[in-house]
DOSEMAR-449915 format. One record per residue (C-alpha): residue in three letters; y, x, z. Coordinates in steps of 0.02 Angstrom, whole numbers, padded with zeros to 5 digits, always signed. Last residue first. Layout:
<nutors>
alaYXZ;...
</nutors>
This chain:
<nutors>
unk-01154+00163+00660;unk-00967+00180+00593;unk-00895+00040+00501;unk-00749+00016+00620;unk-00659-00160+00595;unk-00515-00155+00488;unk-00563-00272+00343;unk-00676-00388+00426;unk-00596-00387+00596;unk-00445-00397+00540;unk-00480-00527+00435;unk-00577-00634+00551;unk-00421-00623+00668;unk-00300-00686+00551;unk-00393-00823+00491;unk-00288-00942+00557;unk-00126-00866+00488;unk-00003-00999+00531;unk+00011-00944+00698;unk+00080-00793+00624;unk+00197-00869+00503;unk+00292-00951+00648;unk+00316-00781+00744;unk+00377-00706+00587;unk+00499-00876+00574;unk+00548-00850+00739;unk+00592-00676+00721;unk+00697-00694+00575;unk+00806-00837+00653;unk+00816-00732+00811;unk+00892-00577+00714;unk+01077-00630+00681;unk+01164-00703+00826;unk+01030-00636+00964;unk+01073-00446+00871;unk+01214-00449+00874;unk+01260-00514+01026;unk+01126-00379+01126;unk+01205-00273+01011;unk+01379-00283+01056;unk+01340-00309+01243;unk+01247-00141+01213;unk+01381-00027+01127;unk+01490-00086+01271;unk+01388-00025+01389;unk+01360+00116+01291;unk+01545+00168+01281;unk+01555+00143+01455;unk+01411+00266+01503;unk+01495+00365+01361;unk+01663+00382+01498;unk+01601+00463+01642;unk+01550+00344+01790;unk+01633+00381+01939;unk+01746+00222+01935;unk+01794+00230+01751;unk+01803+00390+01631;unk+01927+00422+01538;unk+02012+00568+01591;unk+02177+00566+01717;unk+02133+00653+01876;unk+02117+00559+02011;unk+01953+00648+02077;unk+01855+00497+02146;unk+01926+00413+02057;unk+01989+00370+01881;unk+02190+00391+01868;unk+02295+00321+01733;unk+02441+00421+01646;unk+02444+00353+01496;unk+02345+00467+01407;unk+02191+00377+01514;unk+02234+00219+01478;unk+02246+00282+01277;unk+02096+00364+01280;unk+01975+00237+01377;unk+02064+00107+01258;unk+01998+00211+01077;unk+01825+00247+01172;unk+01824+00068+01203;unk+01862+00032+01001;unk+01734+00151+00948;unk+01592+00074+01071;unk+01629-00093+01000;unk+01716-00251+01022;unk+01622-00412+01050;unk+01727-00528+00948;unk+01638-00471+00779;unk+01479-00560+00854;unk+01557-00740+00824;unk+01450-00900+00856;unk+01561-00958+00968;unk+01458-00977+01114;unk+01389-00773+01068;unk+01562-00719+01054;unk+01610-00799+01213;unk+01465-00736+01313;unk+01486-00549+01258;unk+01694-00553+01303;unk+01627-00621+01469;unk+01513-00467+01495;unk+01665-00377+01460;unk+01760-00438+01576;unk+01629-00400+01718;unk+01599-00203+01649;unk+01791-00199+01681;unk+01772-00258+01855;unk+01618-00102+01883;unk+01456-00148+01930;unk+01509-00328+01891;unk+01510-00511+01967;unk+01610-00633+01880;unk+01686-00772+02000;unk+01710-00935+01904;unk+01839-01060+01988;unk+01927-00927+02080;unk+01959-00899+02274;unk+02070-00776+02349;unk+01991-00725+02517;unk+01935-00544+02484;unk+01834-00449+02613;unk+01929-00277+02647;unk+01911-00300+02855;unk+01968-00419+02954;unk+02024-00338+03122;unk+02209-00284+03077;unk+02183-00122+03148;unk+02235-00049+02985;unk+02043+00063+02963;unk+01959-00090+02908;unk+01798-00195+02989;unk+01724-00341+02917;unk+01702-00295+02721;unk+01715-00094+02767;unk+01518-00079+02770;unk+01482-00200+02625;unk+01336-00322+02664;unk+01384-00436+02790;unk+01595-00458+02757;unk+01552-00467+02583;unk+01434-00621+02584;unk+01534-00724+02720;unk+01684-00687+02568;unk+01569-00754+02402;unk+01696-00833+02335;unk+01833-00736+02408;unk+01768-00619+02288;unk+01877-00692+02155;unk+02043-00589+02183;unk+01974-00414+02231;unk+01909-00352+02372;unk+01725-00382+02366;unk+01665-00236+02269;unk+01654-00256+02087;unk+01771-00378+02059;unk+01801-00505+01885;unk+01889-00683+01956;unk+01917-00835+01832;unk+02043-00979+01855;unk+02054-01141+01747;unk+02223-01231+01791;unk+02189-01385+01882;unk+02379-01393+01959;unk+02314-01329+02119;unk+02201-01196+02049;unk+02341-01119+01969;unk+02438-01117+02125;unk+02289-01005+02197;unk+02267-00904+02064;unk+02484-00869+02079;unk+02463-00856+02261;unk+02331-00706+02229;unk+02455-00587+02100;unk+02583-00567+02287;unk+02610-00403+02229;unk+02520-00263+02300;unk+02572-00056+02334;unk+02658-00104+02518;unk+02481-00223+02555;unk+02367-00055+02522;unk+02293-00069+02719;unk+02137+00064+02686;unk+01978-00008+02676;unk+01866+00103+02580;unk+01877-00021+02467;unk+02063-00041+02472;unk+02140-00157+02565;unk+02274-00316+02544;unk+02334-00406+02723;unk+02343-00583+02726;unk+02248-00591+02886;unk+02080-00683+02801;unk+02086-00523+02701;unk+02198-00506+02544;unk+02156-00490+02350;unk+02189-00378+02268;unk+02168-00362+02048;unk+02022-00304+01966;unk+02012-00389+01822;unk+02109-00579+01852;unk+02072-00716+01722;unk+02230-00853+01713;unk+02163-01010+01604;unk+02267-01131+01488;unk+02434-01086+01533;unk+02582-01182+01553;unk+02703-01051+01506;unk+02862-01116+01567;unk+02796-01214+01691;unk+02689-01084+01768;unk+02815-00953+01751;unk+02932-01052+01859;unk+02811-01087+01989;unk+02791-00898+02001;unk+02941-00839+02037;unk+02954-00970+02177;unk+02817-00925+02245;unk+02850-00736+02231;unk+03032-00781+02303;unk+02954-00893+02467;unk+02804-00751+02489;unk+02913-00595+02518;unk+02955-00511+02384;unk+02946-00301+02405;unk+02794-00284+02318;unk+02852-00336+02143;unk+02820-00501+02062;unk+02862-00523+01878;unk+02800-00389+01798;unk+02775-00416+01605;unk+02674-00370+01473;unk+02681-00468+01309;unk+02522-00458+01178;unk+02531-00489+00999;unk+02370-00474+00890;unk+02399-00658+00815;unk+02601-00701+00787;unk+02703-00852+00880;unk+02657-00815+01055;unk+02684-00632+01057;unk+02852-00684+00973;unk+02930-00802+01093;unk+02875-00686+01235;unk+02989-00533+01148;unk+02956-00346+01174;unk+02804-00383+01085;unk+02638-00256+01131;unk+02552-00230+00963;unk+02370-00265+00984;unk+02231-00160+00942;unk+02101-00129+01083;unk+02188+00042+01112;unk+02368-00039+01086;unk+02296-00155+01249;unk+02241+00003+01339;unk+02418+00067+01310;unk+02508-00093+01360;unk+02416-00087+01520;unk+02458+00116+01571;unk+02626+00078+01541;unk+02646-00096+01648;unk+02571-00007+01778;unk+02721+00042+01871;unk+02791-00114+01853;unk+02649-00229+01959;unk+02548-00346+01845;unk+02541-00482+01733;unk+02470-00509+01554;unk+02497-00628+01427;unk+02374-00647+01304;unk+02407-00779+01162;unk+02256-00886+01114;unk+02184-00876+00938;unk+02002-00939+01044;unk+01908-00784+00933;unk+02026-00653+00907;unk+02169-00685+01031;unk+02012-00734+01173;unk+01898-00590+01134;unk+02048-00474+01104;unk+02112-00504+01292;unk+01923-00494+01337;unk+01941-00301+01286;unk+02116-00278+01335;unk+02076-00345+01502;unk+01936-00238+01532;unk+02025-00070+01493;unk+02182-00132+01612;unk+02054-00154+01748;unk+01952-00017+01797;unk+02048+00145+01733;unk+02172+00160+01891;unk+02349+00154+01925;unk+02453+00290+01998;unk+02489+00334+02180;unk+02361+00480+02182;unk+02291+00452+02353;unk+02328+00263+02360;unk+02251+00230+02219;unk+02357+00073+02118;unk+02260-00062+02044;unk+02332-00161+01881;unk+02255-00339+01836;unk+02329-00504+01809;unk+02265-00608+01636;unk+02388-00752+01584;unk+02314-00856+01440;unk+02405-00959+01316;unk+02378-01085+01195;unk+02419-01077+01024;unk+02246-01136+00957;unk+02155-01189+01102;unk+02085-01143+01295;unk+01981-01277+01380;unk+01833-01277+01333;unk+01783-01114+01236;unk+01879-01036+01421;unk+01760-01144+01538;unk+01623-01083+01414;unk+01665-00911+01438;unk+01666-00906+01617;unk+01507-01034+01660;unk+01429-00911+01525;unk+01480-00730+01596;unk+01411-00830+01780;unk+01245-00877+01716;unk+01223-01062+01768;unk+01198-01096+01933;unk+01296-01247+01910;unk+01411-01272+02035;unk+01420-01094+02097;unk+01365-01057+02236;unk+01179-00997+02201;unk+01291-00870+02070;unk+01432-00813+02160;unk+01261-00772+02311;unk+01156-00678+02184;unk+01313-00585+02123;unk+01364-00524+02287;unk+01173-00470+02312;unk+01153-00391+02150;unk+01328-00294+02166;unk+01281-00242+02363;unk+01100-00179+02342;unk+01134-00121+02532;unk+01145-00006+02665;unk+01344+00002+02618;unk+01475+00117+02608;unk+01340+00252+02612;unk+01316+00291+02421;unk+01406+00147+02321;unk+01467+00241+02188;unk+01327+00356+02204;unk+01277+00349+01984;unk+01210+00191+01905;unk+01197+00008+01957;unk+01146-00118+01834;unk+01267-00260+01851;unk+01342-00260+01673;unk+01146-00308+01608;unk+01099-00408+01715;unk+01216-00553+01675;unk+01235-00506+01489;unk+01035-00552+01507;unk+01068-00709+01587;unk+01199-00741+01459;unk+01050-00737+01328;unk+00922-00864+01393;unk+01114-00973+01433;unk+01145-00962+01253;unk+00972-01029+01215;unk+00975-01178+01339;unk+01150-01222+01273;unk+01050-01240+01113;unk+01098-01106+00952;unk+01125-01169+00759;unk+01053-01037+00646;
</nutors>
């Protein structure tokens, strides 16, 4: 069955709500708020289109991005208590990494600080790549990935620039999609949520967005608090509703609201939630519902991140679940974006035609009444 832009858009709406519903304390007294609905009602009514914002994503990707092409994703998020990377972010990646090498045949290249480089490649072997050694060769062959850590904290901004300008124009990308990745405050300083001054743990990941977005290069955002590189988007937003957003613990006076900017900003309950949401969107604009991975291959990446080493607050120990939320809540979010695909893809045709065939039955009514009514009295 051939689907409108109207219909896709019925269903990204859904996706929409869906990977905001919030569940568990996660935001218990950092904020008087609904914060995700209200951050995502505001990336949304700013947007150009007001379109859903999984569908403005994925359809900037179906687009733009083609056979051969390549897309950088940034992610990687130390906690500054345990000093080791956590579970939101590398998981989502790997998931919308395999969207876009699966269904767009686009190589994923992905970006981040080195000590989290393990913890990525695992989550990507968990979504089934095999991680190349070699750039040439991850773009060459399908189910390659190359991980790589180009900036490192200690660069100032002229050598991360300049670092970066060079991988631009080697790589030319079609798209760079950051999962929970910093952002800094309007004083250039990066904080955690709880709004801690993390700027020794960041690399400078934002100035390659925004020199991306200079040369016309098609930028996405995925955050889940209003710190992360996107939520600049929707800054005014963050600095109202979230209680650290205008006022940190540094002394710097700006709080943990992001600046960074994107083109699309995806709005999540968790980031990786966000990315996944996209992953739904393209599979349902390309007609595809094998692109949506499933809850067997997310319990797969939860393992592996977590074997690596990764952290999942608030305890920091290294299990699998994500932000709070053990890890079947994840596996049946995922389970649901599948189905909710799935199940628009290949059940709508059906249902239409029993709808159809319903109308049709004029007499309906007289025959139930006839045949069914009671015959008592």
């Amino acid at each position: 069955m051939q689907f409108s832009e109207k219909d896709i858009k019925f269903a990204t709406d859904n996706i929409d709500r869906l990977i905001c519903a919030s569940i568990g304390s996660k935001f218990f007294r950092r904020t008087e708020y609904p914060l995700i609905h209200l951050l995502y009602e505001a990336a949304r009514k700013k947007s150009d289109t007001r379109d859903p914002l999984t569908y403005q994503a994925a359809k900037g990707l179906v687009d733009r991005v083609k056979l051969g092409d390549t897309v950088i994703f940034l992610t990687g998020w130390y906690l500054p208590m345990f000093m080791i990377g956590e579970t939101d972010g590398p998981p989502g990646v790997a998931g919308l990494a395999r969207a876009v090498n699966f269904g767009l045949e686009a190589t994923p290249i992905v970006f981040s600080e080195s000590g989290h480089l393990e913890i990525i490649r695992s989550s990507l072997r968990g979504a089934g790549f095999r991680i190349s050694n070699e750039l040439k060769e991850a773009q060459k062959i399908l189910c390659r990935a190359y991980v790589a850590a180009p900036l490192s904290p200690l660069m100032d901004e002229e050598r991360s620039k300049e670092i970066i300008n060079r991988w631009l124009d080697d790589l030319k990308p079609s798209a760079i999609i950051a999962v929970e990745k910093s952002s800094p405050n309007a004083a250039g300083l990066n904080h955690s949520l709880p709004g801690r001054d993390i700027t020794p743990l960041t690399g400078k990941y934002h100035l390659m967005v925004e020199e991306a977005k200079r040369r016309g290069i098609f930028t996405i955002g995925c955050g889940d608090g209003g710190n992360e590189i996107g939520m600049g988007n929707v800054q005014e937003e963050v600095r109202q509703y979230l209680a650290t957003g205008a006022k940190c613990y540094c002394g710097c006076g700006e709080g943990c609201a992001a600046t960074t900017k994107t083109d699309v900003l995806v709005v999540g309950f968790i980031s990786n939630w966000a990315a996944y949401g996209i992953e739904a969107a393209l599979a349902l604009l390309l007609n595809r519902p094998e692109i949506m991975h499933d809850g067997e291959i997310e319990e797969r990446v939860l393992q592996l991140t977590a074997n690596a080493g990764s952290a999942g607050p608030p305890y920091g120990f290294s299990e699998m679940g994500v932000d709070e939320l053990p890890a079947r809540f994840n596996i049946f979010l995922v389970e649901q974006l599948r189905y909710t695909v799935t199940d628009f893809l290949t059940q709508t045709e059906g249902r239409l035609k029993y709808m159809s065939r319903i109308k049709e039955l004029k007499d309906l009514d007289t025959w139930i009444k006839g045949e069914y009514a009671p015959k008592d009295g």
